[in-house]
C-alpha positions as CSV (number, residue, x, y, z in Angstrom):
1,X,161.6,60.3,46.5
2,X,158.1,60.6,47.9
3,X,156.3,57.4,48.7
4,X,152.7,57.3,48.0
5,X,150.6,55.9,51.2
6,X,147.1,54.4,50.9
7,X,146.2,57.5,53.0
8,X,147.6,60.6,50.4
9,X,146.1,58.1,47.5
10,X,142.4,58.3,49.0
11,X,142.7,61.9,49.9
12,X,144.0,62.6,45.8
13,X,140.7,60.2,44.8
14,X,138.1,62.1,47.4
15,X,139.7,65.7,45.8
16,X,139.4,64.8,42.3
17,X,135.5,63.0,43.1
18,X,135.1,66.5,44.5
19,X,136.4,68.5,41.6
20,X,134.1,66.4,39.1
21,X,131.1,66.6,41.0
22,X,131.5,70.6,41.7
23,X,132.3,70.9,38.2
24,X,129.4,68.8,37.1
25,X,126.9,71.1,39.5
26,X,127.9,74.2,38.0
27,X,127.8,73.0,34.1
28,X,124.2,71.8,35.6
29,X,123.6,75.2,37.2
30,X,124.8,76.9,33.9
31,X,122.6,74.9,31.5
32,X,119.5,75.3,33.7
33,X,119.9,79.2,33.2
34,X,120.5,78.6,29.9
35,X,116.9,76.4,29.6
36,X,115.1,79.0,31.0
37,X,116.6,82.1,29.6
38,X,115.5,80.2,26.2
39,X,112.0,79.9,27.3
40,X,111.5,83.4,27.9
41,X,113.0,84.4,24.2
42,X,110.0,84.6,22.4
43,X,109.0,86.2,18.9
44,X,106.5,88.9,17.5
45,X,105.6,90.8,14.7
46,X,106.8,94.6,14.1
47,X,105.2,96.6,11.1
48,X,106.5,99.8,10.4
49,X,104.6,102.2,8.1
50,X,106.9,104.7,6.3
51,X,106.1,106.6,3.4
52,X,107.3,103.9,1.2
53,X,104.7,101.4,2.6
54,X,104.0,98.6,5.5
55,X,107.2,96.6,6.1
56,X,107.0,93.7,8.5
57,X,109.5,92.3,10.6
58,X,109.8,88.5,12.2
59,X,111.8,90.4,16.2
60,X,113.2,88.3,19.2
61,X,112.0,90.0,22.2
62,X,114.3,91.5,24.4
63,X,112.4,92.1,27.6
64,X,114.5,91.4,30.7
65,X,117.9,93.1,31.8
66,X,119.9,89.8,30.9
67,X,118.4,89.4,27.1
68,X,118.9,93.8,26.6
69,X,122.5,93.2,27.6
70,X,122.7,90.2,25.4
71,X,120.8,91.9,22.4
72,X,122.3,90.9,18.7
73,X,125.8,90.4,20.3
74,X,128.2,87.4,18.6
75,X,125.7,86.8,15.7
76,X,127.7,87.1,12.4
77,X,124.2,87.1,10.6
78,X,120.7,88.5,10.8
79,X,118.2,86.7,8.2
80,X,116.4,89.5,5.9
81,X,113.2,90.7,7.2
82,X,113.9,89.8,11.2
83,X,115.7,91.7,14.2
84,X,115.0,92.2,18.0
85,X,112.6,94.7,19.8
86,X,114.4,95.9,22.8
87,X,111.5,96.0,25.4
88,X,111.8,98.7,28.1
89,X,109.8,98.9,31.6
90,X,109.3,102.6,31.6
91,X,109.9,105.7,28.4
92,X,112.9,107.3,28.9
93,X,116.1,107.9,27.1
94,X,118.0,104.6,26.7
95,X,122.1,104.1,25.0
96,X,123.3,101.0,23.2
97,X,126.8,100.3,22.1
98,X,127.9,97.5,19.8
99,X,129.4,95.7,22.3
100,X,130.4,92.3,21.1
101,X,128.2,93.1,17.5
102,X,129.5,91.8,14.5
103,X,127.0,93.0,12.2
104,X,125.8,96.6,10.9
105,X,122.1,97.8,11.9
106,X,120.0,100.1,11.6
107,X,118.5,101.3,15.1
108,X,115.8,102.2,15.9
109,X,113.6,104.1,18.6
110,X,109.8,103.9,19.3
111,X,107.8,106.0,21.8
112,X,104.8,104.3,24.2
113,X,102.9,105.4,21.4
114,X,104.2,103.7,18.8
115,X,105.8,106.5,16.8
116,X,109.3,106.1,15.8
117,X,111.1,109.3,18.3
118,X,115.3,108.6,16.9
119,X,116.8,106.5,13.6
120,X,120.9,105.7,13.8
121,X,121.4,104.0,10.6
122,X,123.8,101.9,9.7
123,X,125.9,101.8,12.6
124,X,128.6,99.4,12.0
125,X,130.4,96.7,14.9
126,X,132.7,98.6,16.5
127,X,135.2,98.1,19.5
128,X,134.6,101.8,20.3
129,X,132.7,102.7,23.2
130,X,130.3,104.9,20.9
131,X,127.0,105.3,22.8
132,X,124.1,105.6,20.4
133,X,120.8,107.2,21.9
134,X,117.5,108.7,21.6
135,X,118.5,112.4,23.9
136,X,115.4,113.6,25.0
137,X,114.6,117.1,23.6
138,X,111.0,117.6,24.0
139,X,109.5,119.1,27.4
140,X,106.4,116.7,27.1
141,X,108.4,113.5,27.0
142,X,107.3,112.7,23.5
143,X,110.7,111.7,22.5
144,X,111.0,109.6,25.2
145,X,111.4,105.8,24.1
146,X,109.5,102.3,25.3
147,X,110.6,99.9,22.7
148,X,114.2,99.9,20.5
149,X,113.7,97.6,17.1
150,X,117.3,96.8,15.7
151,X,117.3,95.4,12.1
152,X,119.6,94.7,9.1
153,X,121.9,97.8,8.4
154,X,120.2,99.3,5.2
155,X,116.4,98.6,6.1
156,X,115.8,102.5,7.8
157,X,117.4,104.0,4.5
158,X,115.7,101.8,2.1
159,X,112.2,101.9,2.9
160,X,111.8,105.4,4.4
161,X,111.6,105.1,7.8
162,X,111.5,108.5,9.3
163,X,110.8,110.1,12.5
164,X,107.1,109.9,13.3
165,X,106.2,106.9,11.5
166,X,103.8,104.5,13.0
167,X,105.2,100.9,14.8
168,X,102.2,98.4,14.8
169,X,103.9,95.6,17.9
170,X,102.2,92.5,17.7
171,X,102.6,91.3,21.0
172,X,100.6,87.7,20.3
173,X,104.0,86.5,21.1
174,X,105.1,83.3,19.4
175,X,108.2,80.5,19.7
């Protein structure tokens, strides 16, 4: 049997003092990201206008890599008449998959112009690596996309959204 010395006893004291406090630093670290990932989540307004009418939408921004990735992922609801606006540096053609999604939405694309350029509807949560995109067609780069608005499965198919209909983005950007 192993006798404990006042020596061993310290040392076991100091590593589990160190443990806490490096645990307690990163949990810190962690939360601080956190903070300030929250501050940059802000809201706008999105109206589209379809041939059924003007329907507005309360949309989390999603402007930086981190909140893209992040998107709608682990939410097992999305309240009527809200959604995100994927917010892209450049046009161009860009691919989501429903990663980590556990609920249906309707996607869809938006050129610098504010025209809608690509519609997926109702694409259900998946563990498939199914990429849905806007492929770029046209030799102008009309088709290209600046902005990705992802609502409530249903919403494209109900009011009429087709391609070409005009986005108004309220960018007054609210918390």
């Amino acid at each position: 049997m192993e006798t404990i010395t006042p020596a061993k006893m310290r040392r076991g004291i100091f590593l589990t003092l160190f443990v806490i406090i490096l645990l307690n630093a990163l949990y810190s670290f962690a939360d601080k990201q956190n903070i300030s990932e929250n501050r940059e989540q802000t809201s706008s307004a999105v109206t589209v206008t379809s041939s059924a009418g003007q329907f507005s939408y309360d949309v989390e921004l999603a402007r930086t890599e981190t909140e893209r990735a992040k998107g709608l992922s682990n939410r097992e609801t999305l309240a009527p008449n809200t959604g995100m606006l994927f917010i892209f540096d450049t046009p161009g053609e860009y691919g989501f998959w429903m990663k980590d999604t556990l609920i249906p939405l309707d996607m869809i694309w938006i050129s610098e112009s504010n025209h809608i350029v690509h519609i997926e509807k109702n694409v259900q949560p998946s563990i498939d690596l199914t990429t849905y995109s806007n492929e770029l067609n046209s030799d102008d780069g009309s088709d290209a996309a600046l902005y990705v608005l992802e609502l409530n499965a249903g919403e494209a198919e109900k009011n009429l959204f087709a391609i070409g209909d005009e986005v108004l983005i309220n960018m007054s950007e609210s918390r």
